[in-house]
Each structure stands twice: as C-alpha cells, then as structure tokens.
Backbone bond lengths (Angstrom), bond angles and torsions (degrees), N, CA, C in turn:
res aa  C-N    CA-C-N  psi(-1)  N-CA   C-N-CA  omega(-1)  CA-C   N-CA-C  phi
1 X - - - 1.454 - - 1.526 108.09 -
2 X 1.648 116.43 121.67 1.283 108.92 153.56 1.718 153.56 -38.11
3 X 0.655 139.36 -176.92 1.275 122.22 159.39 1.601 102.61 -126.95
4 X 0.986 115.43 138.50 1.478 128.40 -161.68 1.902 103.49 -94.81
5 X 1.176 122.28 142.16 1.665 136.60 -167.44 1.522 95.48 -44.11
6 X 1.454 120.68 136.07 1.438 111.44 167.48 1.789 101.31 -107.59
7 X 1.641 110.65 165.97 1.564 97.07 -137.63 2.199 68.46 -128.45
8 X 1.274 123.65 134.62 1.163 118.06 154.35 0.818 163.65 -65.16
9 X 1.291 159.73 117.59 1.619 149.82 -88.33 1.769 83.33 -109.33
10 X 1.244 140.02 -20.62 1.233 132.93 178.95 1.563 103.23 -82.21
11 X 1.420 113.05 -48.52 1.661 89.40 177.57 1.070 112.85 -76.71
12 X 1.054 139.27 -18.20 1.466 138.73 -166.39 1.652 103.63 -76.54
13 X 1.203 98.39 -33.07 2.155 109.76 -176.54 1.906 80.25 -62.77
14 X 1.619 109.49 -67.08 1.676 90.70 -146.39 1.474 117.66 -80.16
15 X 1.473 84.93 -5.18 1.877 90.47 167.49 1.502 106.89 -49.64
16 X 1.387 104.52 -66.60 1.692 113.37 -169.44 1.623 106.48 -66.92
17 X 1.019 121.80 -66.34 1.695 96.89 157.77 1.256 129.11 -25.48
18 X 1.337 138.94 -41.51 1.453 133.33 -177.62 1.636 97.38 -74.84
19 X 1.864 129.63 -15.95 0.905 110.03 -177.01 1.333 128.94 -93.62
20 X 1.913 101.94 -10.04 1.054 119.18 -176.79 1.403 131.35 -64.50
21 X 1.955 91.86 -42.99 1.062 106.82 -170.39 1.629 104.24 -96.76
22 X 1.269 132.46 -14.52 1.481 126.16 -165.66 1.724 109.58 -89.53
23 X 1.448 94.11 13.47 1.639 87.40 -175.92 1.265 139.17 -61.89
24 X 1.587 112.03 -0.64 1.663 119.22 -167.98 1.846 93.73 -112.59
25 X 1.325 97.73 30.55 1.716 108.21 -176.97 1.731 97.87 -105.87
26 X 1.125 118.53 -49.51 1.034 134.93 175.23 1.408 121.94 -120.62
27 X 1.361 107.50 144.23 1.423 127.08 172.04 1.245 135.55 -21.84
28 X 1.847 117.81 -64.07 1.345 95.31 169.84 1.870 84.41 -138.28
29 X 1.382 115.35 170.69 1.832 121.78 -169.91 1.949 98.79 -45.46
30 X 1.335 122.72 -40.28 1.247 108.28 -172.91 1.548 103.08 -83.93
31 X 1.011 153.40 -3.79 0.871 148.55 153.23 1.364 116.40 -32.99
32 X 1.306 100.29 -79.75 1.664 127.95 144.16 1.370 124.04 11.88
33 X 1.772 95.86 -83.45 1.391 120.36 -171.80 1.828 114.53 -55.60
34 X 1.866 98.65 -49.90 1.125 103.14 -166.90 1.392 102.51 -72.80
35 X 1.876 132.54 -35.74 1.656 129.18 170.65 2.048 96.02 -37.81
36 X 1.316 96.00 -76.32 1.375 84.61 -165.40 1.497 133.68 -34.97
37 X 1.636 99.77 -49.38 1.539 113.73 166.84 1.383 118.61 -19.24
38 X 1.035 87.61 -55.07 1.917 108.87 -153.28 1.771 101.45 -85.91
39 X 1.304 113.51 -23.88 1.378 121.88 148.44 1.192 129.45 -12.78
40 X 1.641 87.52 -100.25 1.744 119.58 164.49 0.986 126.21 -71.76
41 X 1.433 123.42 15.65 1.489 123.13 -168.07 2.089 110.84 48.26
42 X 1.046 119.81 38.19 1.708 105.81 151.80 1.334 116.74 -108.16
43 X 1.191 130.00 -171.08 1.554 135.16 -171.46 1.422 81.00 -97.08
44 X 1.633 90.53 170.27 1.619 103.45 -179.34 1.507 109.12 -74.46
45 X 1.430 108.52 -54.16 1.335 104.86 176.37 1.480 139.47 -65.78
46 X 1.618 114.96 8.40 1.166 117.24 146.69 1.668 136.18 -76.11
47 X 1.479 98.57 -7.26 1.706 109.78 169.07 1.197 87.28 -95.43
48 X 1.352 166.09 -62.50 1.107 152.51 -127.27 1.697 116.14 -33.19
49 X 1.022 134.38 92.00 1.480 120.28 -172.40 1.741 111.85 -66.21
C-alpha cells in the first residue's frame, strides 16, 4: 500500500477559510467546498469543515 500525499495544516487552515468566508459566491457551502477542491487539487471532503 502506498501512502497517499499528506496535505499541510497551513493549506488546509486557508483552504477552509476560503470556504467559510466565500459562501455568498456560490449557492450552497458544498458548492463551495467542491469549487475550491478542484482548485487546489484536494478532494472535497478534505475541506469539509
């Protein structure tokens, strides 16, 4: 078994900050989550707050 990319507690903080606060950008918070995701390249459910 691989070990899969570990993601840093600094991007991971402003990831979820960008999701917190960008919510009147999009429709509903996963909306959100998954735009950003797909951003930075993480899965959605690693922003998941």
């Amino acid at each position: 078994m691989s070990k899969q990319p570990g993601y840093s507690s600094e991007v991971r903080e402003r990831a979820v900050h960008m999701v917190l606060t960008g919510e009147h950008e999009h429709k509903s918070r996963w909306a959100e989550i998954t735009s950003i995701a797909s951003k930075i390249g993480y899965t959605p459910e690693t922003l998941r707050p």
